[in-house]
N, C-alpha and C positions, 0 to 999 in steps of 0.2 A: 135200576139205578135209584129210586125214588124209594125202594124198602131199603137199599142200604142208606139214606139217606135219613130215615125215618127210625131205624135202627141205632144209627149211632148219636141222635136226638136222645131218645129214652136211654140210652149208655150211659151218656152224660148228665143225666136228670139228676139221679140220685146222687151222686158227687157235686152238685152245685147244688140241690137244698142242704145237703150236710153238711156245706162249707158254709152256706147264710147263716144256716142254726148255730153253728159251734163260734162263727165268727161272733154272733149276737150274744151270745151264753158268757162268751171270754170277753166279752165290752164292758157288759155290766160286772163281771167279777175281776176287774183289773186289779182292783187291792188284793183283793186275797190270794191271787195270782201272782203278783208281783212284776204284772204287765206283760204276762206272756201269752202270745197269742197261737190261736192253732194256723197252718199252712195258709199263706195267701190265693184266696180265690181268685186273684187276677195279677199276672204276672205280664207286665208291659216292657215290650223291649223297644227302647227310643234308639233305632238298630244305628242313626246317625245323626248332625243335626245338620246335614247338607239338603237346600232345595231349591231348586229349581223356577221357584218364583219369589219377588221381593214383595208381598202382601205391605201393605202400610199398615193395620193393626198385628201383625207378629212381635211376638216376644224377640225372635230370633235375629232379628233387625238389629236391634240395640247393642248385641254384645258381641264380643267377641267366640263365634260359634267355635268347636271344635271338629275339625274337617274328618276326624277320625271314624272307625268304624269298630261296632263290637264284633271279633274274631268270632267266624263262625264255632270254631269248636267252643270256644264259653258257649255262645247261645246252644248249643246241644245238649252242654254239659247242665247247663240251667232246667232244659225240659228233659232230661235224662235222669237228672234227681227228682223231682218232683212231678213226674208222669202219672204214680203209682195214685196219687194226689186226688189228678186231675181237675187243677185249675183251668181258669178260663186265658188263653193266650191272646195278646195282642200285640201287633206291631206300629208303629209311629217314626216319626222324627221330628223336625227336618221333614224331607220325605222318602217314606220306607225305600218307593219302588227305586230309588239310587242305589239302595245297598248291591253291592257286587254280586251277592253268595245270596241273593233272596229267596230265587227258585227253590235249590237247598232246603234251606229252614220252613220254606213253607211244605213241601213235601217232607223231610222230616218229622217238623209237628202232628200234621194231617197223617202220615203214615201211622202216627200210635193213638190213632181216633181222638184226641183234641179237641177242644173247641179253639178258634181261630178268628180275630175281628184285623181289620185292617184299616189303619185312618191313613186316606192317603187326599191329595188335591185333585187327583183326577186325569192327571195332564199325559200320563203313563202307561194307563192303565187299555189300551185298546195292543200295548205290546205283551200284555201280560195277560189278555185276557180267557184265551185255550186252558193255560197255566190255571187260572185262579179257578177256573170250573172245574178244571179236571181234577186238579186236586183235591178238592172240599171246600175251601176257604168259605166257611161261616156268613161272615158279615161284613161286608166292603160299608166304611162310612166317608164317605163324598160330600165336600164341601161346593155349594153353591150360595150367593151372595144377591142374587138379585138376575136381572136380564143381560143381555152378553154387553151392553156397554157400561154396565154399575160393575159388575163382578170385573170385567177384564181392569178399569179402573183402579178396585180397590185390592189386586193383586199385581200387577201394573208391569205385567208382560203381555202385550200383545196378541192377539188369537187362543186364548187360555181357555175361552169358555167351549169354543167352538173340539178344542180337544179334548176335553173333556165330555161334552155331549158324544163325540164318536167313542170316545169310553166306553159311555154306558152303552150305546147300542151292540159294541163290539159282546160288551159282557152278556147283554141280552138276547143277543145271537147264538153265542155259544152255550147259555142253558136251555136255548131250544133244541140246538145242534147235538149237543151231548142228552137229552132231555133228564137236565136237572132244574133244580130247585133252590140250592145255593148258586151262590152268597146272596142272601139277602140284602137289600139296598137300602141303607139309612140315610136323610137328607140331615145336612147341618146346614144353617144358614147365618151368619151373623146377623143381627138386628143393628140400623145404622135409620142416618133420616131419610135417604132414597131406597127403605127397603122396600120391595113391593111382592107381599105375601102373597097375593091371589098369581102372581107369576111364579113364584116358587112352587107353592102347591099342585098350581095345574103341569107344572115339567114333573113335579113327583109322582103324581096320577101318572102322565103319559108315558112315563119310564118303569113302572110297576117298583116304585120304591113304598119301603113298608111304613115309613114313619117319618116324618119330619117334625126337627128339633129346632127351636128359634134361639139363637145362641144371644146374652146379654154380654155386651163389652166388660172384659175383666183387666183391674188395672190395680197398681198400688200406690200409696204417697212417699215421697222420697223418706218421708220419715218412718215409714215401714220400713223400710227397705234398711234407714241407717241403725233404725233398734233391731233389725234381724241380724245383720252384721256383728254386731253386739256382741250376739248371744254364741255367733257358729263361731266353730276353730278352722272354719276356711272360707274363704270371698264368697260372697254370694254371683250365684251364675246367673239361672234364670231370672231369679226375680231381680236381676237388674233391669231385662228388657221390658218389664211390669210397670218401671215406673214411664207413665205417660199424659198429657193431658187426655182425658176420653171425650171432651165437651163433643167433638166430632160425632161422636158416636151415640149421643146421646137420643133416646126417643121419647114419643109423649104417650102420654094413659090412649090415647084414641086409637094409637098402631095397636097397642095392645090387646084390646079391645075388638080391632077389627078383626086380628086373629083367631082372636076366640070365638068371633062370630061366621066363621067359614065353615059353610057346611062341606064335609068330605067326609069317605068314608075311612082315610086314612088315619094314623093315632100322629095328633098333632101337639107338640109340648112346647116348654121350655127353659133353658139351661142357664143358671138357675133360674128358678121358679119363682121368681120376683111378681107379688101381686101389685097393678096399675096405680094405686094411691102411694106405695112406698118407691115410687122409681127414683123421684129427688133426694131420697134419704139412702137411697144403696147408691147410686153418680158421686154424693158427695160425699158417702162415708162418715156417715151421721154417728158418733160413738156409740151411743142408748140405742139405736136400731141393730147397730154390729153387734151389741150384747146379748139381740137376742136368739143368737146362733150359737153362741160358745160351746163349747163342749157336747156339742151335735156331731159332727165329725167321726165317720167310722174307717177314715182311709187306712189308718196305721195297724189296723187290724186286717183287712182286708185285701190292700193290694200291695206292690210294690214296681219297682220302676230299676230298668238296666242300662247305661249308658254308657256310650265308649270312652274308655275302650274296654273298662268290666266293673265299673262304678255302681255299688248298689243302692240307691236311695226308699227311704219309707213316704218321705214326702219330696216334693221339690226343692232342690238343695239340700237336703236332712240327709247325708251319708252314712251311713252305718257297716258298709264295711268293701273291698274288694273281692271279686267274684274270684279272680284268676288266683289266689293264694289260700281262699277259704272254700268250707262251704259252706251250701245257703242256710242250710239247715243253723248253721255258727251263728250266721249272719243273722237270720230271723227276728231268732230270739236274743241278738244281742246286750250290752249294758245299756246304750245308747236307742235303739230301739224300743227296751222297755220302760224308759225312762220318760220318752217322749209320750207312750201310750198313756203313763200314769198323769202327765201333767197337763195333758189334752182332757183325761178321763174326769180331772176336777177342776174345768174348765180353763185353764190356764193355755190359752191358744197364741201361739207363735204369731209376731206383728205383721206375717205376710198372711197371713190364712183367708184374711177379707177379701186376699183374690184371687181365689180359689175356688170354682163351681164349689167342690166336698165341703166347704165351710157353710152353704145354707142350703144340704138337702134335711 
């Protein structure tokens, strides 16, 4: 189990430096190009946006979600064109494990050697767990917030944390059980003012989780939100649930700091990467500090995003075209797609992008 494992690692190697390289080659040649990019390295399907918990900092709170789901046969047909590729796949929502047809798609992906990551809360995943080792599934990313009365708190369904710790051991049982090696285990954690790092870390250590990410509260101003409106030829979705106060969430240089002074042997970051002296100036949106991001930004070349019920986005809310009557191939390289590319490319960044991780890596 562990050579075919190790096998279809190095499979995928050279189809994911090929896709950085050409990604990076067609960024800087956007002009001459005329903003066409080669095949998305990471293709995310946000398979719903129905979940199972009412988290107090989600986007998905604020609006009106769409209870829908992407038809399995789109999602096939998605990794059916673009197999030969070999993009990196990922599933989302909402939360994935609701989708009806999961099993499915995750053994279909996994069946044409894939790569696979999955973001899910955690609350599910000890019914899914034979499923997700035996198949392959790459990378499971699990959100944890703190100790089980911060986290159940700040997701604010009752007993959350505790189902999700029988999660992870579920999962951890069955890559002894089966003796594998995937999914590997990524912690994400919000950062808020009751976070308590040294309790995150030591459950990431004692769960054999490979990396923990300190996630910075992301948010917009309502006048983002009204000059983005502006610019689109349809209501903005997400980034309505963006616009929020964040004061709650706000931390000081010393969390920061204490993080980075934790000795572990794990790989500890985080999203974005906001250095301790600039924290007041990325909470409030300091204009001269957001500028100095502009046209940093490689999403639109890179990834792209599926939502139901077959809606293709290059960024969040940025449509470019329908799955069910196109294809992606059409869609890619769109008018609209490479138009966003060129006007990102001379820095000319859309009024929501400040809250958006990919705007300050």
């Amino acid at each position: 189990m562990r050579i075919e494992s190790l096998r279809e690692d190095f499979y995928n190697l050279p189809f994911i430096a090929a896709g950085k390289i050409s990604s990076s080659i067609f960024r800087r040649l956007t002009s001459p190009t005329n903003g066409y990019a080669p095949l998305p390295q990471v293709v995310t399907f946000y398979l719903t946006e129905r979940c199972n918990l009412n988290c107090s900092m989600c986007f998905l709170k604020n609006i009106d979600s769409n209870p829908g789901f992407i038809p399995l046969s789109i999602a096939k047909r998605i990794v059916s064109e673009l197999m030969w590729a070999h993009p990196r796949f990922s599933m989302s929502g909402g939360e994935p494990f609701l989708y009806p047809e999961i099993e499915q798609l995750i053994i279909w992906i996994k069946s044409h050697h894939l790569s696979l990551s999955i973001v899910t809360n955690g609350t599910l995943l000890s019914q899914f767990a034979e499923l997700i080792v035996r198949s392959g599934v790459d990378r499971l990313k699990i959100s944890i917030d703190g100790p089980p009365d911060v986290h159940n708190a700040l997701r604010r369904v009752p007993g959350t944390f505790a189902r999700i710790e029988k999660g992870i051991r579920a999962i951890n049982h069955q890559k002894e059980k089966q003796k594998k090696k995937k999914p590997r285990l990524l912690l994400y954690s919000l950062l808020h003012p009751n976070s308590d790092p040294h309790f995150i870390v030591s459950f990431a250590e004692k769960y054999k989780f490979a990396s923990v990410s300190f996630l910075h509260i992301l948010s917009i101003r309502e006048k983002d939100l009204k000059a983005f409106a502006n610019i689109q030829d349809i209501p903005p979705h997400y980034w309505k649930g963006a616009v929020f106060n964040n004061e709650g969430f706000r931390i000081t240089q010393e969390l920061i700091k204490e993080i980075k002074s934790i000795d572990s042997t794990l790989d500890i970051g985080f999203t974005p990467n906001i250095s301790p002296e600039e924290l007041d100036k990325y909470y409030a949106k300091e204009q001269e500090y957001l500028l100095n991001f502009k046209g940093r930004c490689t999403s639109p070349w890179s990834g792209v995003y599926i939502k139901p019920p077959s809606i293709v986005e290059i960024c969040p809310d940025v449509v470019i075209g329908d799955i069910e009557n196109e294809r992606f191939l059409s869609i890619w390289n769109s008018d609209k797609a490479r138009a966003l590319r060129q006007s990102i490319h001379k820095g000319k960044m859309l009024p929501v992008c400040n809250g958006c991780c990919s705007y300050y890596m």
